[in-house]
N, C-alpha and C positions, 0 to 999 in steps of 0.2 A: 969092369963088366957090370957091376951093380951099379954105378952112376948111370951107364949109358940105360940101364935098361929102366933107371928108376927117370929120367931123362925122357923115354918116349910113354910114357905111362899116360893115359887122354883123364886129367881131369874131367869130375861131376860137371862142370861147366860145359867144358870141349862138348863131352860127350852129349850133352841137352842142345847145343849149337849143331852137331852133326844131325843128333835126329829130327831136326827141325830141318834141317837141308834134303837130308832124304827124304821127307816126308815132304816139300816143297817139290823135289823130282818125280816123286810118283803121285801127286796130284792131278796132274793131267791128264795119268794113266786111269786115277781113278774115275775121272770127267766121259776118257774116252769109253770106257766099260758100260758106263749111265747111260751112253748116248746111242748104245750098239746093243740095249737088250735082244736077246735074240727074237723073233718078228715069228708071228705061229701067223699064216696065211691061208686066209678064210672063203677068198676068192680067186679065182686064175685063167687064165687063156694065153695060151700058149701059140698062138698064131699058126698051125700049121692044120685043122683044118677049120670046118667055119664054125663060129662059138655057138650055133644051138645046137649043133652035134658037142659042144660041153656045156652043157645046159644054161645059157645066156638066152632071154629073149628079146627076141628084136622090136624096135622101136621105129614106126614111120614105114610108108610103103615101099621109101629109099631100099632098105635094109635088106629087102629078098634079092635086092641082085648086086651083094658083097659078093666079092671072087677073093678067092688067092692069087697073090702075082708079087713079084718081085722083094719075097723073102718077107711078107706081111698079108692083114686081111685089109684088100683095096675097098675104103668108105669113100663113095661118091654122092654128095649132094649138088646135083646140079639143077633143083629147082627149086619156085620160088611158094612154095605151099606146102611140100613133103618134105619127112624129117627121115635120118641114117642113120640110127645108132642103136646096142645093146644094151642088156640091162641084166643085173644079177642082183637078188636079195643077200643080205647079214645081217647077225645077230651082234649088236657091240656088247663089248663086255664089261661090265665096271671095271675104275681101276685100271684100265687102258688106255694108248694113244691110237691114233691110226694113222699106219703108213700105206698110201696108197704110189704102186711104182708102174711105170710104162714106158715102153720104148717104141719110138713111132717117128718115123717120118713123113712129115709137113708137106705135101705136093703143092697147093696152090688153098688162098681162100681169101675172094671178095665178095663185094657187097654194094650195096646205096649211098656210102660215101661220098663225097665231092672226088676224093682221091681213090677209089676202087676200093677202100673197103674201112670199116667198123671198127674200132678193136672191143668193144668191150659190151658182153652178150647182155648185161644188166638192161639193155636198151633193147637189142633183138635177136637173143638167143647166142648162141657158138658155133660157128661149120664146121670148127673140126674142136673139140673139148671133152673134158674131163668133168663131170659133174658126182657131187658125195654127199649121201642127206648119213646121219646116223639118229633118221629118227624125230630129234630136236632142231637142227639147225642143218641147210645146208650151203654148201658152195665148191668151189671148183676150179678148174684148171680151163686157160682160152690158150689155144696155140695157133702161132700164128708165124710163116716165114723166119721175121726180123725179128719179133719181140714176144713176149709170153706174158700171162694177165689173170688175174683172179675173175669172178664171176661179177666183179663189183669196182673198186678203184684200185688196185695194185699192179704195178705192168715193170717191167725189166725190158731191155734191148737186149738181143742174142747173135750169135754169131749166124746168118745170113747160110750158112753151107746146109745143101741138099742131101744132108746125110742122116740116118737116123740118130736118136740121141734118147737117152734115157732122163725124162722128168719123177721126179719126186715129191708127192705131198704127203707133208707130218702137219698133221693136227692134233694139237694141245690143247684141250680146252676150246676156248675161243680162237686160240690162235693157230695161223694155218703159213708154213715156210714151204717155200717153191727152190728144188734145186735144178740143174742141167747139167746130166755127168758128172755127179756128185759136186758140184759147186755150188751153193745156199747162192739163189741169185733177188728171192725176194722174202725178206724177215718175214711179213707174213702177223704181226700183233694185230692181234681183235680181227684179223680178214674175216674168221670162223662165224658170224655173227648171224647171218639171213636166221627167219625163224622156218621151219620145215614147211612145207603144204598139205604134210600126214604124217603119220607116225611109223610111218613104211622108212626100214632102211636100208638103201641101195647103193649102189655105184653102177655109172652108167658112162660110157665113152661113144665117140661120133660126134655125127649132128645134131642137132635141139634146134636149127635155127630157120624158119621158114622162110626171112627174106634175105639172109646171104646164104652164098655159096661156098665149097670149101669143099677138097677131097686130101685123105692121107693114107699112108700107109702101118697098118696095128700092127708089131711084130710082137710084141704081147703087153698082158697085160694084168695087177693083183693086185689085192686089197687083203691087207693083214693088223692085226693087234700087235703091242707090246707093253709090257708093264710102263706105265706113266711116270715122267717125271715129277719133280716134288714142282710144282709150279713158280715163279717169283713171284714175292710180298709186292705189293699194289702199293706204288707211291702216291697216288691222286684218288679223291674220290669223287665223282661227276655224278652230278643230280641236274636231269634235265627236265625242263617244267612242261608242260600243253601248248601247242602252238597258239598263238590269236593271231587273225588277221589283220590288214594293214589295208583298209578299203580305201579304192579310189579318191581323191576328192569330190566336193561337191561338186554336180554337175557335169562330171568326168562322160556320162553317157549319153550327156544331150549337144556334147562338143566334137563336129566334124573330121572323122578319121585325117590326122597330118596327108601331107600330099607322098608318094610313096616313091622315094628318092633309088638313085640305080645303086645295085648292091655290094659296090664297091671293094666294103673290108668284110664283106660276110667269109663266115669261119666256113671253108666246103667240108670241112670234115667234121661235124655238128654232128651229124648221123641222126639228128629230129627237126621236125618244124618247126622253124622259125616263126611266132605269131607273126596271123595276116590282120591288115586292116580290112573290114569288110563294112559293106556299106551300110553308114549311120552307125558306127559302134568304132568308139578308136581302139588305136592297141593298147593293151592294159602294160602296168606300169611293171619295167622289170629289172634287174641287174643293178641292185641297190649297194650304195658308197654311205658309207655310215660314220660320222663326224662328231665325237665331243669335242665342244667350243667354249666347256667350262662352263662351273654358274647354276649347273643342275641343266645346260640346255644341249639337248642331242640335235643334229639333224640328218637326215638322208636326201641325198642326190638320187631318181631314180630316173631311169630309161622311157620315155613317153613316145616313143617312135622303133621304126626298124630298126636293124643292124647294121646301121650305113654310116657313113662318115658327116658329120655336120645333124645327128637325128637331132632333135629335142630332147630337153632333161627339163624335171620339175624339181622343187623343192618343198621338202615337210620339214617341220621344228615340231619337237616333244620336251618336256617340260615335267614328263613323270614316268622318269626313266623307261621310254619307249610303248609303255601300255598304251597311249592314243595320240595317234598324230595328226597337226594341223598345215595344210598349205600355205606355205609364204606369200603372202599377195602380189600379184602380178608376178609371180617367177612359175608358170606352169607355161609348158611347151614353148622352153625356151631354147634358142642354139645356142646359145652363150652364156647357159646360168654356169652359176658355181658348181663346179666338182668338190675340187680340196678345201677344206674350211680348216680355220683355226682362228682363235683367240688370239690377239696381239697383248705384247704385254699393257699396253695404256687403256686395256678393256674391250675394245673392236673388236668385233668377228670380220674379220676378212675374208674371201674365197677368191678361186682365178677361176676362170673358163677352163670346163675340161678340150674344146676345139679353138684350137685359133688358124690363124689366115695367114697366107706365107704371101713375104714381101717380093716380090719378083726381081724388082730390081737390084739385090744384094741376097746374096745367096748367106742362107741359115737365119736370115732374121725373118720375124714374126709377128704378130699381130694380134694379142686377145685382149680377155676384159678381166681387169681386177672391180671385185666387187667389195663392197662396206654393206654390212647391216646393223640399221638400226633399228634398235631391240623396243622403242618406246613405241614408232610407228609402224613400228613390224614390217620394214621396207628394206629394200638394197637400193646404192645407186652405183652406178658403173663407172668406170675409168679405162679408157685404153692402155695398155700397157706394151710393151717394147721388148723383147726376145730376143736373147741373139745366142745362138748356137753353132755348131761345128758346119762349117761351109759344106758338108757333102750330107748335112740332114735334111731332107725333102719334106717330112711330115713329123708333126709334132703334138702331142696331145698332153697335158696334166690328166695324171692319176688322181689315188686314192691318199696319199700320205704328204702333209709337208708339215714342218717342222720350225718352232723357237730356238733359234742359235743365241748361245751365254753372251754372246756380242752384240744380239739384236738383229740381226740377220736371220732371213730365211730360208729355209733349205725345201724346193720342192719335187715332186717324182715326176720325169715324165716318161714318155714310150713313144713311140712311132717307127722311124727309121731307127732307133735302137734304144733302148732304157740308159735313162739318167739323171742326174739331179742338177738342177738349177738352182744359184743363191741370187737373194736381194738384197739388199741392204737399202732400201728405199721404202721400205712397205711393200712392196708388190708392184711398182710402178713401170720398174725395169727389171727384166733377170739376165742372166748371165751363165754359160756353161762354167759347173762344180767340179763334175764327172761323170764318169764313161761307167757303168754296172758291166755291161755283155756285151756281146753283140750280135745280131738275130734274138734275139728274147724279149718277149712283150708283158704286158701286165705285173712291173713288178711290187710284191709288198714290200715295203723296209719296215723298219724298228732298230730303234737307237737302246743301244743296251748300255750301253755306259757312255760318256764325256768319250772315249775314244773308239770303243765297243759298237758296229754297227751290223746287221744282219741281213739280208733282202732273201724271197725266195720270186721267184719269175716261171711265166709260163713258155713253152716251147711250142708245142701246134698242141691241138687237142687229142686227148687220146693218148699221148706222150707224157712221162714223167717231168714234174716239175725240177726245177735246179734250182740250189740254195748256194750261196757266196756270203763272202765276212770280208768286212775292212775290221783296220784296226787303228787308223788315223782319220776318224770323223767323217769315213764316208768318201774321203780324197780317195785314196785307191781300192780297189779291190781284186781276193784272190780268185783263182781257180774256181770252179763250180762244183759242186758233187752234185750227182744224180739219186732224188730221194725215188723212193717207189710208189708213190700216190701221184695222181693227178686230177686235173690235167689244165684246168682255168679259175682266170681271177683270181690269185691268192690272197690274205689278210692275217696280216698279225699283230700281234699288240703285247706286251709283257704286262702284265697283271702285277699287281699291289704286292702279293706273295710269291712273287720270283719266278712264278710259274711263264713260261714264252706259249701263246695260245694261237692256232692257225686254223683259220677256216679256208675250205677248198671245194672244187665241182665242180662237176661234169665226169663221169657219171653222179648222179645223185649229189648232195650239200651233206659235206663233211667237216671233222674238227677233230684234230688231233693237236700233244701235248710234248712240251720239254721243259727237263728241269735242269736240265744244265746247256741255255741259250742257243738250244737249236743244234747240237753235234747230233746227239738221238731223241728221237721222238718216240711217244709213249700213248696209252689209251686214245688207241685211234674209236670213232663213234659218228656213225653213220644218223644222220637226223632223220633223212628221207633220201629214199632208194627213186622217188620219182623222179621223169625226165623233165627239162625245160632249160633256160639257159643255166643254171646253176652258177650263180653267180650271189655268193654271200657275202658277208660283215658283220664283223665284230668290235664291238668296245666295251672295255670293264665300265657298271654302270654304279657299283659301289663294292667296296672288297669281298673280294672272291667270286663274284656275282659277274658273267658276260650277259650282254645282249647281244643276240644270234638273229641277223636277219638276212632269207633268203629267196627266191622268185618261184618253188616249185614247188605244187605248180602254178599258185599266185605268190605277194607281196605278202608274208607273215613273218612274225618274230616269235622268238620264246627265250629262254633264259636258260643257262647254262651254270650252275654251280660248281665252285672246283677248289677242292678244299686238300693242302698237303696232308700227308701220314706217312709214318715211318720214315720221319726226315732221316 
């Protein structure tokens, strides 16, 4: 009896192993306790009769004729001047987060869209939204049918059912998470950022939006505090400089507006105007591709025409690191200049044509221009080159990225009937289908992260979240997509000197956000400029740690971006 009992006796060791076990079990518990402080709610509407009978005041002339109907407060905006929505004052508290909850269902909401309607109110308001100032900063909830969206670039895809559903906003600081039915469906880092328009703090549901339409139904509605979480330690620190602009060339306004071609691949769901050409004044230059070619020499490709197939592109070269740029001679409003630029190893800048011309007679081959410059004459001269791709590709364009293969070989992006890469092994003389990225997905960026490591993120339609893929054999295949929650055009990325993977994006507004481990999650998201236009940005590290940012909105400017690791 004494062996067996001296037998089960738990060793000083056992027992330090055990309490670290249970203490491993009930960590979650302890996680879930932090996450569930109890919420002391400051504001309410309970849907059953109309909210200025619970002291809500109404916004817009919409608002006098909310009803009750069908187990909610029925919001109809059906015009194009007047607003529908409530409004309630609070007092935030230090020391607190705020969760703001609602349950509503979605009836109908369009707009001026190509395709009926907007998603994202940064442009024209919300038909049916959630908007939260506390004071200092605000922002908010768009709801919409299909998809749900911050006040700015964050959008999720939703389940499509006509039922109501309860939304969720927790805002932490700067950061603001969107759930549906208790499912977290957009993280929500740095969303919280706009700065307030007063120091007034409200929340306010409805409409805000005078030129779309949208009606739903409020089954209720609250805004409450809770003790704050401890926040996370900041891996990056981002120091962003003063814009400069990036002025026209010389004699850009004495040179007759391009002739103005039919609108082919214009985006219908732009949800702003596209610059016009107007008489004696061309379009100013937009939707910049921005190229280190090595040597201390940057250049940008920009947009000299509409949004049509075959517009014109000019070309600038900078020489200190983006502060001033000069026109490449004879390459302004051209159909065929260079896009993609690169340094070959024997010293050459080479480029290709971002448009080329499909061969009729043999399906998938093509027809553009490889270009050479030379740096002494400050000239290009062009070469026809030779295309041959997948027999059911109708249209074909070079992007923004191509690449030095350890072989000598070139890898370059393109998009049209579907995003891919093309290799040379010639110089650029001939290319060849690499591989297949998507399918339906346009604009993609790539970046090579290691010898076998490769990353792309791609656009979907605008207004729609971006999607990110990974190869892991040089770009030959690629997996699955994830859906990130930013959007929605032009993506750009580049992996920085300190490890840091850097992406700029837009539409809504010219954005850039950050990963430190190759794009799985992204980090200090940072909005440049909230203005509309194409939003079409670029980036390249112009010396360590140091981006240059350039973007069209509302003209042709750059600035600098600093990003410096902490707390590796």
């Amino acid at each position: 009896m004494k062996h067996a009992l001296t037998h089960h006796q738990t060793s000083p060791m056992k027992l330090c192993s055990l309490l670290r076990y249970v203490t491993a079990l009930l960590a979650p518990l302890g996680q879930l306790h932090a996450a569930e402080e109890p919420i002391t709610w400051l504001v309410q509407y309970d849907g059953k009769s109309l909210p200025q009978e619970q002291g809500w005041k109404a916004v817009g002339e919409l608002a006098k004729q909310a009803t009750l109907a069908n187990g909610g407060l029925h919001l109809v905006d059906d015009s194009a001047t007047a607003d529908c929505a409530f409004r309630a004052t609070w007092k935030p508290q230090p020391g607190t987060e705020i969760v703001v909850e609602t349950t509503v269902r979605v009836e109908f909401v369009t707009g001026s869209g190509g395709s009926g309607k907007s998603l994202w109110p940064a442009q024209q308001g919300a038909p049916v939204g959630v908007l939260v100032c506390d004071g200092q900063h605000q922002e908010g909830l768009l709801l919409d049918p299909e998809r749900i969206g911050n006040w700015h670039d964050r959008v999720a895809l939703i389940d499509p059912s006509p039922d109501f559903h309860t939304y969720r906003l927790v805002i932490r600081g700067n950061d603001m998470s969107i759930s549906v039915d208790g499912v977290e469906k957009i993280r929500g880092e740095g969303a919280f950022w706009k700065t307030a328009k007063d120091g007034e703090a409200y929340v306010q549901f409805g409409s805000t939006s005078p030129g779309l339409k949208g009606g739903a139904f409020w089954q209720s509605f609250r805004l409450g505090v809770r003790k704050a979480q401890a926040p996370p330690q900041p891996k990056l620190r981002i120091t962003v400089s003063q814009p400069w602009e990036i002025p026209p060339p010389p004699g850009w306004d004495t040179r007759p507006p391009p002739p103005r071609e039919p609108q082919r691949n214009v985006d219908p769901e732009i949800g702003i105007a596209a610059p016009e050409a107007k008489p004696g004044k061309p379009i100013p230059p937009t939707r910049p591709y921005l190229y280190d070619v090595g040597q201390g020499v940057f250049m940008i490709s920009v947009a000299q025409g509409p949004d049509a197939l075959m517009e014109p592109y000019g070309v600038l070269k900078s020489t200190d690191a983006g502060k001033t740029w000069v026109p490449v001679k004879d390459m302004q409003y051209k159909t065929f200049a260079p896009l993609p630029m690169t340094r070959l190893p024997d010293g050459t800048i080479m480029g290709v044509s971002r448009w080329t011309a499909r061969y009729d007679r043999e399906k998938g081959v093509f027809i553009g221009i490889t270009h050479r410059f030379d740096e002494k004459s400050g000239t290009f001269t062009m070469t026809e080159n030779l295309i041959r791709a997948p027999g059911n590709v109708s249209l074909l364009s070079f992007d923004r990225h191509i690449f030095n293969g350890a072989d000598g070989h070139l890898l370059a992006v393109v998009y049209g009937s579907a995003p891919m890469i093309m290799q040379s092994k010639d110089q650029g003389l001939t290319w060849t289908h690499f591989s297949t990225l998507a399918v339906r997905r346009q604009e993609p960026a790539v970046e090579r992260l290691s010898d076998t490591e490769m990353t792309a993120i791609l656009r979907n339609r605008s207004f729609l979240p971006l999607e990110q893929i990974w190869s892991h054999d040089g770009g030959k295949t690629w997996g699955s997509p994830v859906t990130l929650e930013v959007g929605s055009v032009a993506p750009d990325i580049v992996l920085m000197s300190n490890g840091v993977l850097a992406c700029s994006y837009g539409r809504p507004g010219s954005n850039l956000m950050f990963s430190i481990d190759h794009g799985k999650t992204w980090m200090h998201h940072t909005v440049l400029t909230d203005s509309g236009g194409f939003n079409y940005t670029a980036i390249r590290e112009v010396s360590p740690g140091r981006l240059l940012y350039i973007h069209d909105a509302p003209n042709l400017r750059a600035l600098y971006v600093d990003v410096e690791r902490i707390n590796p």
